[in-house]
N, C-alpha and C positions, 0 to 999 in steps of 0.2 A: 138134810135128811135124805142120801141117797137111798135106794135099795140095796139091801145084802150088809148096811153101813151103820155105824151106831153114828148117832147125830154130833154134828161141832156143834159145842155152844161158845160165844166168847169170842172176839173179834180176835184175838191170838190163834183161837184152835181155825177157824174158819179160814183165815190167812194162810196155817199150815196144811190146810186140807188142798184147799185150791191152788197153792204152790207144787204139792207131789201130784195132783191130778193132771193139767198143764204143765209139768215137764215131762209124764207119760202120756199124753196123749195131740192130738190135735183133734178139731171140731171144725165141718164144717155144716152148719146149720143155719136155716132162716125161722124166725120164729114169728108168729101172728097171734096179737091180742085177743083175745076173745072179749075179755070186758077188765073194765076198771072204777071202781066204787069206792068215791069215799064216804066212809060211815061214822065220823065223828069228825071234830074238826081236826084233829092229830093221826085219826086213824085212816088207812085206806089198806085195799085189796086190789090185786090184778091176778088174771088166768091167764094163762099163752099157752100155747102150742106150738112145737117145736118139732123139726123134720131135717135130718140130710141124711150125712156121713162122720163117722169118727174114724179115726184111722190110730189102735194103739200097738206098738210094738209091731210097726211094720205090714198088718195085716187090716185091711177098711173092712167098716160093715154099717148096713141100715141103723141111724139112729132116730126114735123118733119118742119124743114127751111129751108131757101133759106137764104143766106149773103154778105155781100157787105161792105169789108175793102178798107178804105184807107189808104194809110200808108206816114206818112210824116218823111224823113232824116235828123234827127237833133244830130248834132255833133259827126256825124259817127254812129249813131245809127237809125234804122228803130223803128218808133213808130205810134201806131195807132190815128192817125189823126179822123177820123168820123169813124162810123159805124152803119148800120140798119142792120135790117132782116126784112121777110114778114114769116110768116106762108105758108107748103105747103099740110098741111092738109086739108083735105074735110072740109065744112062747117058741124057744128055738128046741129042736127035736136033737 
Protein backbone atom coordinates (compact mmCIF):
# COMPACT_ATOMS: atom_id res chain seq x y z
CA UNK A 1 0.00 0.00 0.00
CA UNK A 2 2.50 2.55 -1.22
CA UNK A 3 1.55 6.22 -1.60
CA UNK A 4 0.34 7.73 -5.04
CA UNK A 5 -0.23 3.43 -5.52
CA UNK A 6 -3.29 1.35 -5.83
CA UNK A 7 -2.62 -1.61 -3.27
CA UNK A 8 -1.03 -5.36 -4.57
CA UNK A 9 -3.13 -7.85 -3.14
CA UNK A 10 -2.05 -11.55 -3.77
CA UNK A 11 1.29 -13.08 -3.49
CA UNK A 12 1.61 -12.86 -7.51
CA UNK A 13 0.66 -9.13 -7.60
CA UNK A 14 2.96 -8.32 -4.52
CA UNK A 15 5.88 -10.37 -6.31
CA UNK A 16 5.34 -8.14 -9.36
CA UNK A 17 5.35 -4.95 -7.63
CA UNK A 18 8.57 -5.52 -5.69
CA UNK A 19 10.29 -7.07 -8.77
CA UNK A 20 9.71 -3.51 -10.97
CA UNK A 21 10.42 -1.54 -7.75
CA UNK A 22 13.94 -3.29 -7.08
CA UNK A 23 14.93 -3.18 -10.56
CA UNK A 24 14.28 0.61 -10.56
CA UNK A 25 15.58 1.60 -7.67
CA UNK A 26 18.25 0.82 -4.94
CA UNK A 27 17.64 1.58 -0.94
CA UNK A 28 19.83 2.23 1.45
CA UNK A 29 18.16 2.30 4.72
CA UNK A 30 18.24 1.33 8.47
CA UNK A 31 15.10 0.63 9.93
CA UNK A 32 14.23 0.52 13.96
CA UNK A 33 11.28 -1.23 15.63
CA UNK A 34 9.27 0.68 17.49
CA UNK A 35 7.10 -2.07 18.94
CA UNK A 36 5.75 -5.42 18.26
CA UNK A 37 2.51 -7.10 19.76
CA UNK A 38 1.04 -10.11 19.56
CA UNK A 39 -2.70 -10.03 19.79
CA UNK A 40 -4.08 -13.28 19.35
CA UNK A 41 -2.22 -16.36 19.10
CA UNK A 42 -2.05 -16.31 15.02
CA UNK A 43 -2.09 -12.66 15.06
CA UNK A 44 0.69 -10.00 15.68
CA UNK A 45 1.59 -6.36 14.62
CA UNK A 46 4.97 -4.36 14.36
CA UNK A 47 5.69 -0.47 13.66
CA UNK A 48 9.23 0.58 12.37
CA UNK A 49 10.78 3.45 11.26
CA UNK A 50 12.85 3.77 8.56
CA UNK A 51 15.67 6.45 7.34
CA UNK A 52 18.54 6.81 4.62
CA UNK A 53 18.85 7.22 0.97
CA UNK A 54 17.16 5.81 -2.23
CA UNK A 55 18.91 6.42 -5.33
CA UNK A 56 16.31 5.89 -8.60
CA UNK A 57 17.19 6.56 -11.99
CA UNK A 58 20.57 7.79 -11.15
CA UNK A 59 19.69 10.75 -8.93
CA UNK A 60 19.71 9.85 -4.56
CA UNK A 61 17.52 11.59 -2.16
CA UNK A 62 16.30 11.53 1.74
CA UNK A 63 14.10 8.63 2.29
CA UNK A 64 12.59 8.28 5.40
CA UNK A 65 8.96 5.96 6.65
CA UNK A 66 6.93 5.16 9.08
CA UNK A 67 5.63 1.01 8.79
CA UNK A 68 2.98 -1.10 9.80
CA UNK A 69 3.23 -5.17 9.58
CA UNK A 70 0.96 -7.48 10.23
CA UNK A 71 1.97 -10.73 10.58
CA UNK A 72 -0.18 -13.77 10.23
CA UNK A 73 0.84 -17.66 12.10
CA UNK A 74 0.45 -20.09 9.50
CA UNK A 75 1.86 -23.65 10.17
CA UNK A 76 4.20 -22.56 12.71
CA UNK A 77 5.47 -19.98 10.79
CA UNK A 78 5.05 -15.97 11.25
CA UNK A 79 4.38 -14.41 7.78
CA UNK A 80 3.49 -11.10 6.55
CA UNK A 81 -0.07 -10.85 6.17
CA UNK A 82 -0.72 -6.97 5.01
CA UNK A 83 1.66 -4.09 5.04
CA UNK A 84 1.65 -0.15 4.25
CA UNK A 85 3.89 2.66 5.01
CA UNK A 86 3.34 6.41 4.82
CA UNK A 87 6.31 8.76 4.00
CA UNK A 88 7.88 10.79 6.84
CA UNK A 89 9.49 13.23 4.99
CA UNK A 90 8.73 17.02 4.51
CA UNK A 91 6.64 17.70 1.75
CA UNK A 92 9.08 18.54 -1.13
CA UNK A 93 8.54 22.25 -2.51
Amino acid sequence: MPQHFSSSVGTDAVRKAYLAVFATITLKVEFTVAEVVQVAPAWAFASTNSAGIVNATGASSPEANQELFIFQKIDGDWKIARYCFSTTNPPRA
